[in-house]
N, C-alpha and C positions, 0 to 999 in steps of 0.2 A: 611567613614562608610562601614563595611561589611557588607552582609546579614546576618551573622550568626550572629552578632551583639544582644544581648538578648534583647527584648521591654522594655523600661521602663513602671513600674507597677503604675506611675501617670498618663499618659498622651500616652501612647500605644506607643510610635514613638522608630526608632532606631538607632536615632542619639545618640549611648552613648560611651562612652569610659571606660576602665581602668582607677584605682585611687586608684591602692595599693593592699594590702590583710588583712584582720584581722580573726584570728582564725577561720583558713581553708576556709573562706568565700570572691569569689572575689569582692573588690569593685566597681561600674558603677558612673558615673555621666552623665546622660541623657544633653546636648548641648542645647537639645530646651528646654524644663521647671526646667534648672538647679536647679534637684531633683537628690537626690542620693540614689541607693541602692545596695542589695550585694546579691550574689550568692554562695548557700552552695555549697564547692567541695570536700568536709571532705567525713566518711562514709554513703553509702546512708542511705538516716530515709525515713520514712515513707511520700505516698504520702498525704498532706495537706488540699486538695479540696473537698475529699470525706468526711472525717469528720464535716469537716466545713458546709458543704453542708447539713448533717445530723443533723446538731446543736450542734457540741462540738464549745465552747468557744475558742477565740484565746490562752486566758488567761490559758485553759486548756492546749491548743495542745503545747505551749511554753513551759510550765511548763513537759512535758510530754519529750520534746527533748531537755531542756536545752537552751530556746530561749527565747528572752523577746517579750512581746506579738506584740508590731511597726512589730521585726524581721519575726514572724510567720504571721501577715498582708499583711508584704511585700509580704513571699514565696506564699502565699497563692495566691493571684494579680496576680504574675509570673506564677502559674499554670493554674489560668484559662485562662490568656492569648493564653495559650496553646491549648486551647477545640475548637473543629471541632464548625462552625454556625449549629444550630440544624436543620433547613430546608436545609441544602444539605448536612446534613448527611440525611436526609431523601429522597433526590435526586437523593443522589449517590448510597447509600447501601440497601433503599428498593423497594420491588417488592408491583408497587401499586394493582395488584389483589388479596396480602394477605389481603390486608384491607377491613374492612366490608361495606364503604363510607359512614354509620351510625357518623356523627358526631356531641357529645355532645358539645356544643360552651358555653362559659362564660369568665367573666373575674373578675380579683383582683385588686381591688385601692391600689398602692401602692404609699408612700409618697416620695417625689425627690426635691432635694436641693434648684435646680435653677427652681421649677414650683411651682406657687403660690397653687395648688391646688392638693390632690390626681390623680394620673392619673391612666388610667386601662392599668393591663398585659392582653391581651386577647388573650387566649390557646383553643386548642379543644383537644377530645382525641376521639380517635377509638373507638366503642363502644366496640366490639364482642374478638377485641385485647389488649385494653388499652392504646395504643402506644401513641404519642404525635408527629404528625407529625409538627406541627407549632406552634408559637407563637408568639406575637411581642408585645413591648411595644409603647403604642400609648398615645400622649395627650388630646384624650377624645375617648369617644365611638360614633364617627361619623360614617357616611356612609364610609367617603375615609380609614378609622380606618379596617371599617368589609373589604369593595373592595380591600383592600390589603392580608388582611388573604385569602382572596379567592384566589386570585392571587395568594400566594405564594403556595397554596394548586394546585390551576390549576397547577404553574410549575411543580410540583410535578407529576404531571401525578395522583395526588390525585381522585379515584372514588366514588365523591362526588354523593349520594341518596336523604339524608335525612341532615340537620341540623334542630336538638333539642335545641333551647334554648327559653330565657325568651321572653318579650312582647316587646321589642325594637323595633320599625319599620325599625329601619336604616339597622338591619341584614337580612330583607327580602327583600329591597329594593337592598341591594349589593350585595344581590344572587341574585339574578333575572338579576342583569346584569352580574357578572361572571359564573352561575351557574342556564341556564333562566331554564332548566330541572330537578333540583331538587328541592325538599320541604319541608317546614315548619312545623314544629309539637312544639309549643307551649309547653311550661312546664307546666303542670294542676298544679304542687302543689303548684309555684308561682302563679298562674290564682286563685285558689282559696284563698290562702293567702292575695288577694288581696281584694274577698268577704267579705272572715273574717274581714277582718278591717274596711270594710265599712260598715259591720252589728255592729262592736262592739260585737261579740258572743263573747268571752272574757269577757267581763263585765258586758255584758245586757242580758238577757236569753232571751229577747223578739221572735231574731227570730232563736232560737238553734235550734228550732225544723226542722224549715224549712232548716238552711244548711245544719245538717246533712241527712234528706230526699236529699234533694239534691247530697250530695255527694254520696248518694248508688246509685240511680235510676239513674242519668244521667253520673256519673264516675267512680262507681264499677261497678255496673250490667249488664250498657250495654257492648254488646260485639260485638259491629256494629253504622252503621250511623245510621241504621232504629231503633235501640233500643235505640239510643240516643236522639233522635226525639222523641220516645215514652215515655219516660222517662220526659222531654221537658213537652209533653201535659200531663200528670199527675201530673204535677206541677203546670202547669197554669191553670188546673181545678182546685186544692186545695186553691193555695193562688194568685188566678185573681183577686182578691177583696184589694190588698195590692200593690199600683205602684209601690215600690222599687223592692218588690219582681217578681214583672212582667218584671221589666226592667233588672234585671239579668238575669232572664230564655230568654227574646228576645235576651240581647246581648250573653250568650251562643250562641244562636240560627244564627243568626249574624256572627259567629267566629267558627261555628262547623267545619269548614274543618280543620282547622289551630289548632284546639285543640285535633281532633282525627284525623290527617293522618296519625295516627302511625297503625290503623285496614288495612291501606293500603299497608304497607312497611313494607316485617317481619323484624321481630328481632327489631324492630324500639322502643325504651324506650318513656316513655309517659311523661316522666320529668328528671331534670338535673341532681340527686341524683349522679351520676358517677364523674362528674367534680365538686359538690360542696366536696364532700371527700376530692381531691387534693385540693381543694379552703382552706379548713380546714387547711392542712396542710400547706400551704405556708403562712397562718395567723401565724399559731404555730413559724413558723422561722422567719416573720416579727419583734416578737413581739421583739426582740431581737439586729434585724436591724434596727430598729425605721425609719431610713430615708438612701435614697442613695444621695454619694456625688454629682452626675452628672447622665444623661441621659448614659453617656458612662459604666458606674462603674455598673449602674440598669439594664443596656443590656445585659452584662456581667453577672452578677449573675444569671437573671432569664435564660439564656441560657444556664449555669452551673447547674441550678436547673432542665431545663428540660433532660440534657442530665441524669443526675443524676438518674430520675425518671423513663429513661430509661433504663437504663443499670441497675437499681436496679432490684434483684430477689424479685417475686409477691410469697403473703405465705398467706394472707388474705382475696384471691377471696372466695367467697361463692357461695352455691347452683350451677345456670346455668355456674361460671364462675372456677368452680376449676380446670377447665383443664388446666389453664394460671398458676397455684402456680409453683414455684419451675424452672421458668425461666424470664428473664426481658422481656418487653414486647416488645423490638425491635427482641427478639428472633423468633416474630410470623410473624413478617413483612419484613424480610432482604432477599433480594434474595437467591435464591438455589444456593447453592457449591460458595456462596461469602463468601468472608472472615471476620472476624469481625471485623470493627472498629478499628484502633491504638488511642487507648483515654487515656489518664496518669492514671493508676491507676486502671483500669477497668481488670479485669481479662477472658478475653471470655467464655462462656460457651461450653458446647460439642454441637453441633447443630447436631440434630437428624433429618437430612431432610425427611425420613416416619412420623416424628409425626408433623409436620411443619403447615402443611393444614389444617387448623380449619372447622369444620363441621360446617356448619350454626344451629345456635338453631331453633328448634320447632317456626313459629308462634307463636305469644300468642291467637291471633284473628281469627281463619281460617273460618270463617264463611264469604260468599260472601257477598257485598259489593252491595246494592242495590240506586238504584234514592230516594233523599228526597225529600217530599214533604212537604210544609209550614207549620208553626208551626200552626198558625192563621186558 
């Protein structure tokens, strides 16, 4: 066996040999999972991964080069084989003070062959940059699932502030031990998502009136702990006479650090709306991959999907975020005067190190931050 030896695109190893040629394409037989496949060396086509990635069909991309679709599966396997691990490309190529350490945390149940049950990809993304410094695919959403993402963010030299995400304990708990200095901010639209369903506002008008009062006075209006506190005893003077409705406003009351420490940490988002976007789209190309053949084949993809998402140019940012359109988002985070990436397919962009340094947004919240005092 050589090194230069090409991976077999079953089973990754490079125990393969020659076994002929057929139209322009050489042939391999891999040794260890005697599987066979072939190598285009005709004129170059088009690189494979990136379309794919974007959701064209094999059936298309074959159709498209004159290849039947097994063929275009195979090339496709062979490319990503190719693709840098997305956490040291993150290691190697960025500078972690371009990061805002604002990070949106979530994850996607995706289905896998040899696991009786969906399991979660759990990704974060930078808020203030968009970038994607980690990912992994884990077989459940446990404590040792989150202490890994942190970990691989600690290697990272990652300047973790803030993690945004849903009501999971296990992610506060795995920060606290990789990360005992940064903090919790609760996603309100899941926290109240979860009211809603327990009033049935949806279907019972009985207590609309109350969540929505709720949602103004205690999660628009105020603009501070002390406003949320006050907002708090305006409630439970209206409907103190209703337990349910008492026992919502205490466990508010209860969970007010963890639900507003975004007044405390600028720029800090007060829900996950940023990572369920991407969450959207990787449903969109699931719907397609229905299931992966192996844990190694689903490691693969989603590491292809995030580099993907990287090196894709942003066109869609709105409002606070239009300064990121019209470059990918590793472009905000890659060291100065480093060079771009060798990624198959990826074409670099012009890096304009004067526009590089992202300004921090405005506060939303700038109002100081005062002692609570009990609801009761």
């Amino acid at each position: 066996m050589h090194i230069s030896n090409p991976k077999c695109p079953n089973c990754g190893s490079r125990r393969t040999i020659k076994k002929g040629t057929q139209d322009k394409r050489q042939r391999y037989l891999c040794e260890y999972c005697n599987k066979s496949f072939s190598i285009y060396h005709g004129p170059k086509r088009p690189v494979f991964w990136i379309p794919h990635i974007d959701g064209v069909s094999f059936r298309k991309l074959g159709d498209e080069n004159h290849l039947s679709s097994a063929q275009t599966y195979a090339d496709v396997v062979e490319e990503l084989n190719t693709l840098p691990d997305n956490t040291l490309l993150t290691k190697q190529y960025c500078d972690p003070s371009k990061f805002s350490g604002i990070l949106v945390l979530d994850g996607k149940f995706v289905r896998v062959a040899d696991q009786k049950h969906k399991i979660p990809f759990i990704y974060g993304v930078d808020y203030l940059t968009h970038d994607i410094p980690v990912g992994i695919l884990a077989t459940s959403e446990s404590d040792m699932a989150f202490s890994e993402i942190f970990r691989q963010l600690k290697a990272c030299n990652y300047p973790l502030k803030a993690v945004v995400c849903d009501e999971r304990m296990t992610v506060r708990s795995a920060l606290a031990k990789v990360y005992p200095r940064a903090k919790a901010q609760l996603c309100q639209n899941h926290y109240l998502e979860n009211i809603r369903r327990d009033l049935h506002v949806r279907t019972d008008d009985r207590y609309r009136i109350f969540f929505s009062a709720l949602q103004r006075l205690v999660f628009k209006d105020a603009r501070t702990q002390e406003g949320v506190t006050e907002g708090l005893r305006a409630m439970l003077n209206d409907y103190g006479y209703d337990e349910l409705c008492v026992n919502i406003i205490l466990g508010i009351h209860s969970q007010r650090e963890i639900l507003f420490e975004h007044f405390n940490i600028p720029n800090c988002p007060k829900d996950t709306n940023l990572v369920e976007l991407y969450n959207s789209h990787i449903q969109s190309r699931l719907k397609s991959i229905k299931s992966f053949q192996s844990m190694f084949a689903a490691r693969r993809w989603l590491n292809a999907y995030l580099i993907r998402r990287r090196t894709k140019t942003l066109t869609d940012c709105d409002t606070k975020f239009k300064r990121l359109n019209g470059y990918p988002s590793l472009y905000w985070t890659i060291k100065d005067r480093e060079q771009w990436p060798d990624i198959l397919g990826i074409v670099p962009p012009v890096i304009k190190h004067e526009m590089r340094q992202l300004e921090l947004l405005p506060t939303f919240f700038p109002a100081p931050i005062v002692e609570i005092e009990s609801v009761s």
